[in-house]
C-alpha positions in Angstrom: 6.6 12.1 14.7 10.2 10.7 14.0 12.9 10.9 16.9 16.2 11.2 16.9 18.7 8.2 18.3 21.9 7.7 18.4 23.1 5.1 15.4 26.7 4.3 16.1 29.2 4.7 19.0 31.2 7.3 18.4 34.5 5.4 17.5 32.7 3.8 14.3 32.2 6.9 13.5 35.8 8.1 13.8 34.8 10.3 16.7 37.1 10.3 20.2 34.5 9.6 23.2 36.3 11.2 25.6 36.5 14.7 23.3 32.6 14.6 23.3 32.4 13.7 26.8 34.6 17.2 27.8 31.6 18.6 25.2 28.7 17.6 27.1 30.6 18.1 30.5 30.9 22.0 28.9 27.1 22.5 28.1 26.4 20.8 31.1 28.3 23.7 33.0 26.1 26.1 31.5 22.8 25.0 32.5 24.2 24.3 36.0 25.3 27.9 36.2 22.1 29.2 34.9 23.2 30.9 31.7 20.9 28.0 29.8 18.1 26.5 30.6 18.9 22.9 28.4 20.6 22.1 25.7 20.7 18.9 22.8 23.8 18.8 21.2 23.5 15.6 17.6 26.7 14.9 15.7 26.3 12.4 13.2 28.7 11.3 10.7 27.2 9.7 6.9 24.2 10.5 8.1 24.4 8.4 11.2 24.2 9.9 14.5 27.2 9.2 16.4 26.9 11.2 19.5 22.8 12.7 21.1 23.3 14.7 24.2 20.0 16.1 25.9 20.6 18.1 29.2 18.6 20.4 31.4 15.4 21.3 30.7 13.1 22.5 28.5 10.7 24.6 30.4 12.1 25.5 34.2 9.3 26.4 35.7 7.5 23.7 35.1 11.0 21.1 35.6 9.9 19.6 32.2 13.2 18.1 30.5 14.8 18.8 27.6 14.2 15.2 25.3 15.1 14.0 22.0 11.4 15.3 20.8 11.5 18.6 22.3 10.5 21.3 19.9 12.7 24.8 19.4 11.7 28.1 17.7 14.9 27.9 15.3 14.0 31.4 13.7 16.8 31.8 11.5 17.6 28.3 10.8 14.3 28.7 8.8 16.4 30.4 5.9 18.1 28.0 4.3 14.8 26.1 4.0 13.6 29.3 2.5 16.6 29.2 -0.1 15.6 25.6 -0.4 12.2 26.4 -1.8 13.5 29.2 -4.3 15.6 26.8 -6.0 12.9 24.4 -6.1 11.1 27.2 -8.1 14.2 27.7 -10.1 14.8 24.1 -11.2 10.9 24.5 -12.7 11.8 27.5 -14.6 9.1 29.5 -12.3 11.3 31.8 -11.8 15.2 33.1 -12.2 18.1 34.0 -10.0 18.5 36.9 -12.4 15.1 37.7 -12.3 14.7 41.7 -11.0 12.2 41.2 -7.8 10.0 43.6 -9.3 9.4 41.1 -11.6 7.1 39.1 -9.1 6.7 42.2 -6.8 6.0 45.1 -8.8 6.2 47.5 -5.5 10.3 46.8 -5.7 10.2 49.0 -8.8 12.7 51.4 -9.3 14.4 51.6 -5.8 16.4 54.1 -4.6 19.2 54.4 -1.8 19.4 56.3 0.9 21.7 59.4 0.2 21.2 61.7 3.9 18.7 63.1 6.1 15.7 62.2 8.2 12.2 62.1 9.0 10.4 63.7 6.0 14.2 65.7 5.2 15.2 61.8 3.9 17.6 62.5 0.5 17.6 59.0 -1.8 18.8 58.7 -5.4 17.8 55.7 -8.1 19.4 52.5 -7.2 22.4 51.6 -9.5 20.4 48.5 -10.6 17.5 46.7 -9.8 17.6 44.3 -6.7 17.5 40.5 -8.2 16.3 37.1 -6.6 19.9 36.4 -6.3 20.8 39.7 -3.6 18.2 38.2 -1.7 19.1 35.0 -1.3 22.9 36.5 -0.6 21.9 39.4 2.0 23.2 41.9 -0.6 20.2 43.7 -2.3 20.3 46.6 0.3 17.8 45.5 2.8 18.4 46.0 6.5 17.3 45.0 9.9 15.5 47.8 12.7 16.9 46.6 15.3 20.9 47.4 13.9 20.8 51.2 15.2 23.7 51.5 12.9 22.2 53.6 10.1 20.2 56.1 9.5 18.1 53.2 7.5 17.9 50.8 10.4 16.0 54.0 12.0 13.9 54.7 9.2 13.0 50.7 9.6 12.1 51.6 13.1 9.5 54.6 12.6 8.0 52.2 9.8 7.2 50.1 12.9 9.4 47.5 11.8 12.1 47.3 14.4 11.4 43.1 15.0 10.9 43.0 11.3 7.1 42.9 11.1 4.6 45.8 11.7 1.9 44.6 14.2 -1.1 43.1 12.7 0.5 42.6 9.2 0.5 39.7 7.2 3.4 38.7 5.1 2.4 40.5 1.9 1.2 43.6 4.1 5.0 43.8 5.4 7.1 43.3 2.1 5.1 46.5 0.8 6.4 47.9 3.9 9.5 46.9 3.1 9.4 48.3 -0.8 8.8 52.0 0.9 12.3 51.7 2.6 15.4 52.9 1.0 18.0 50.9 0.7 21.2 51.3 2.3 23.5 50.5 -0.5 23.3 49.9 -4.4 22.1 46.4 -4.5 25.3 43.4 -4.9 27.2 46.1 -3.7 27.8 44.9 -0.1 26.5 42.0 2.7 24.3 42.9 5.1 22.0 40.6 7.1 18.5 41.8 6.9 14.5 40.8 6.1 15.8 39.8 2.9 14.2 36.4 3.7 10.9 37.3 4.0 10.7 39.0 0.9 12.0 35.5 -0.7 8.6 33.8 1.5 6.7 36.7 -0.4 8.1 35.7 -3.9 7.4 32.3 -3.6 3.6 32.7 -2.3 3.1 34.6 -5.7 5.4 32.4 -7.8 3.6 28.6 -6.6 0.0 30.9 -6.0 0.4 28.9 -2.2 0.8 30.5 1.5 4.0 30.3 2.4 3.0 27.6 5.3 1.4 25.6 2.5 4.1 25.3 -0.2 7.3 24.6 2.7 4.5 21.4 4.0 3.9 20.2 0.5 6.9 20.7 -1.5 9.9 20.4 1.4 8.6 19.2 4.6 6.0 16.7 3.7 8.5 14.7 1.2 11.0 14.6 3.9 9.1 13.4 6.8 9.4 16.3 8.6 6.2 16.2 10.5 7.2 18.4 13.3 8.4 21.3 11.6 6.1 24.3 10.6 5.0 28.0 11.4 2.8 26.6 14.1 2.7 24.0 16.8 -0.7 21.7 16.9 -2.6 20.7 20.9 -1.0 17.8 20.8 2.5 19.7 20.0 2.3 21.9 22.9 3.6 19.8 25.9 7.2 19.5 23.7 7.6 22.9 23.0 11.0 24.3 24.6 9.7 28.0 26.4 12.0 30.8 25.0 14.2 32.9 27.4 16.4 35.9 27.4 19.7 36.8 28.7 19.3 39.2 31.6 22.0 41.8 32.2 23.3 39.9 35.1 24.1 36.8 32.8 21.2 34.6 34.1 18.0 33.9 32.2 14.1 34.9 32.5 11.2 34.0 30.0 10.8 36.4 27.1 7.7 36.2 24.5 8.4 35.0 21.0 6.8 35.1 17.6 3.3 33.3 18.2 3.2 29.8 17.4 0.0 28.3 19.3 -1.7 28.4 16.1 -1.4 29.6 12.5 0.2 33.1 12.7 -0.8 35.8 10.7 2.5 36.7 9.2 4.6 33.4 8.2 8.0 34.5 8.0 10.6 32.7 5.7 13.5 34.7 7.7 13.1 33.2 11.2 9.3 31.3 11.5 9.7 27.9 12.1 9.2 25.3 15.0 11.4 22.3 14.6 12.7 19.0 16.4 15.8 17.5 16.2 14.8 14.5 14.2 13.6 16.6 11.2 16.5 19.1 11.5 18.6 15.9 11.2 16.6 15.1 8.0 16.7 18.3 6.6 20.8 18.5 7.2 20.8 15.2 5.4 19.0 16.6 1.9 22.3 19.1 2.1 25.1 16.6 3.1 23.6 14.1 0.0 23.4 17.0 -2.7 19.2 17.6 -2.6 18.2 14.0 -2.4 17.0 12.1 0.9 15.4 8.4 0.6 14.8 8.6 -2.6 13.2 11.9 -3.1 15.1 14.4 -4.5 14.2 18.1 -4.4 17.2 20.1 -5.7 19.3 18.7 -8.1 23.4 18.2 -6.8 24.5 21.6 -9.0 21.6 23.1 -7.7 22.6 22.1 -4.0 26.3 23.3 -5.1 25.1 26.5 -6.0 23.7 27.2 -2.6 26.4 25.7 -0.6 29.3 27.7 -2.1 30.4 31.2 -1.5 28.4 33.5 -3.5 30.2 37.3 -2.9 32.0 38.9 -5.4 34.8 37.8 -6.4 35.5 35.4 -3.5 34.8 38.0 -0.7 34.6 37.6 3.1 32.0 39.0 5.0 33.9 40.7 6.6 35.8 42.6 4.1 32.5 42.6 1.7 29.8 43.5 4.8 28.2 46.9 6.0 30.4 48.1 9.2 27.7 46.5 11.8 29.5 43.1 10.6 32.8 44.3 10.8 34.1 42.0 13.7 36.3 38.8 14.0 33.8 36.7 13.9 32.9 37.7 10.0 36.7 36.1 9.2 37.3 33.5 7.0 33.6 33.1 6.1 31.9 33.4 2.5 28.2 33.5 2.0 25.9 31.4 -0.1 21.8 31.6 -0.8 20.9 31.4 3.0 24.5 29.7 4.5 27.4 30.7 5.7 30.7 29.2 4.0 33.7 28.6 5.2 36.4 29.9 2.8 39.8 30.5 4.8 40.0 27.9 8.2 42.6 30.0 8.8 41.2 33.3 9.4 37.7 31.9 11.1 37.6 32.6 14.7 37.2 28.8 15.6 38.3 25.9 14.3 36.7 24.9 10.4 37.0 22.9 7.5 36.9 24.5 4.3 34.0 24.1 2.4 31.9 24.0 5.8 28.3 25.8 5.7 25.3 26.3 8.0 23.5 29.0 9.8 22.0 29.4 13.3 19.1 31.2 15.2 18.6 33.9 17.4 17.7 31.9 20.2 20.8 29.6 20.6 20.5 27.4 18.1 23.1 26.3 15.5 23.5 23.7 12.9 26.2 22.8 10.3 27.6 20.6 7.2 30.9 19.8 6.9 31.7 17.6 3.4 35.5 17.3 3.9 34.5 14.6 6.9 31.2 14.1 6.2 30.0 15.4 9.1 26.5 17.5 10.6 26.2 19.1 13.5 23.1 20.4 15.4 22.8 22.1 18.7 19.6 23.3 20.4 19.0 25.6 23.3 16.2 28.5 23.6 17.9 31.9 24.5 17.7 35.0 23.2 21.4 36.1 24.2 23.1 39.7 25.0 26.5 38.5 25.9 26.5 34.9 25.9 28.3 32.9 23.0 28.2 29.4 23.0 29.0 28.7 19.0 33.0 29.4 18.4 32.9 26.7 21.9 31.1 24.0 19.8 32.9 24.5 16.9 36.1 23.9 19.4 34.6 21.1 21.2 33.4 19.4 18.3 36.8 19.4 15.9 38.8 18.0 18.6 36.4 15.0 18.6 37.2 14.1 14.7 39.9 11.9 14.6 40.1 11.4 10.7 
């Protein structure tokens, strides 16, 4: 178990104190007010951690603190280690970014897209194309999410049983032929739209390396770089560190919500939103993308390859919010590209808080957040454990954190 310390004062690492004192004093007001239950906020600069902030706590009922070693369900933070492992399979000639999906998963074969109707009246016609590694890794090959109720497709997801992504009982191959049956909404490269995408990638790469899912990430990513508390489940001796998971009531308050299981190995391990991780080994893994793909010597993705991923990836240059279906139509979308799992920053001007170009990251449903800045060599994480409604904490970090650089 590695954990994360603070390397530097913050004016070494051309960061103002006092911006990052009126950052902490802001989280801070939001566990006071009840809106979160803790919070760790790590800003490091050349890989050295210039600023570690742990507040509230971790589990309220039991008034265990939020530490430096607490562990957090970062479900969607999990992608880009997903889009980490397809590229490792890339660089070995396993498989190709071109490659049609049906390729690896024959049930993908010959999709169609969903044209009208529902129930058993559902019209679909051939797809213009096959769906390729590459729409996956992008959010464009069609897929969808149930829990949208946007499009008739999100409610075809539902019926499937599939409105939090995974039937119950299913394992990850039983889903993805789930998935297969589905329509898609749109002619695949055609348009962004978030979706299971991701789990079909964990699919691919069980059948590509002949390894579970859970296997591959520990032997091929996580193991080389020491990241010994991240993983699909938490061990006995784990359990005391895990952060509980909570929701945001209507009122704006918080109350415990269940979560995907993690007290031993789950059933389905799911590359879209599975893992449990600390801060130190999120830290570690930011640092294979701020270097290029190498971290202490080991290097898993070569720098092109690490390029590749980090860069905007839509047609043409598009936004997502030009280029996305019209559930990710909103101001948020500005100013913001899309690579194999990250979001890039492509216009500062147009994002809805203040950016570098050339910035990526992601974040997860339950409040956490993390991102790479290469113009000022800069990584960010934050950590909480909310499910939100209405709350927003991001474009506020984003805020808090660029008035701290001071070169």
């Amino acid at each position: 178990m590695g954990l994360l310390r603070q390397d530097v004062e913050p004016a070494e690492a051309g960061l103002d104190a006092e911006a990052l004192d009126r950052l902490d004093r802001h989280f801070a007001q939001h566990v006071d007010a009840g809106r979160l239950p803790g919070c760790l906020v790590a800003v490091a600069r050349g890989g050295r951690v210039a600023h570690l902030t742990t507040y509230g706590l971790r589990d309220v009922a039991a008034g265990r603190p939020v530490e430096p070693d607490t562990l957090w369900r970062i479900y969607s933070m999990t992608k880009p280690v997903t889009a980490v492992a397809v590229l490792l399979l890339a660089q070995e000639g396993r498989l190709s970014l071109d490659d049609p999906l049906d390729r690896h998963l024959p049930a993908f074969a010959d999709p169609r897209v969903y044209v009208g109707g529902s129930g058993a009246g559902v019209r679909t016609r051939p797809a213009a194309g096959p769906i390729l590694i590459r729409h996956l890794l992008t959010h464009t090959a069609g897929l969808t999410f149930g829990f949208y109720h946007r499009h008739p497709v999100d409610a075809l997801y539902r019926e499937a049983g599939l409105e939090y992504s995974v039937p119950p009982g299913k394992d990850l191959a039983e889903t993805v032929e789930v998935y297969a049956r589905m329509p898609l909404q749109f002619d695949p490269g055609t348009q962004w739209n978030y979706s299971v995408a991701s789990n079909v990638l964990g699919r691919v790469i069980e059948v590509v390396s002949g390894q579970p899912l859970d296997a591959f990430f520990a032997e091929r990513i996580l193991g080389p770089l020491g990241m010994t508390d991240t993983g699909f489940h938490i061990s006995p001796e784990q359990a005391d560190r895990l952060a509980e998971l909570y929701g945001e009531t209507d009122e704006g308050g918080i109350e415990p919500v269940p979560g995907l299981p993690v007290r031993g190995r789950p059933r389905f391990l799911s590359g879209s939103g599975g893992l449990v991780s600390s801060a130190y080994d999120f830290h570690r893994f930011m640092e294979l993308l701020r270097r290029g793909g190498e971290l202490d010597g080991v290097r898993l993705l070569a720098p092109e390859t690490l390029a590749l991923m980090t860069r905007n990836q839509l047609p043409g240059g598009a936004a997502i919010r030009s280029f996305g279906a019209p559930v990710h139509r909103e101001p948020g979308m500005d100013g913001l590209g899309f690579g194999f799992n990250v979001s890039v920053v492509t216009d500062p001007a147009r994002t809805l808080a203040p950016s570098h170009l050339g910035t990526y990251g992601w974040t997860g449903v339950a409040t956490t957040a993390f991102w790479v800045d290469p113009a000022h060599d800069l990584t960010v994480q934050f950590m909480s454990q909310v499910r939100p409604k209405k709350l927003k904490v991001f474009p506020e970090l984003r805020r808090l954190v660029h008035a701290a650089v001071t070169d």
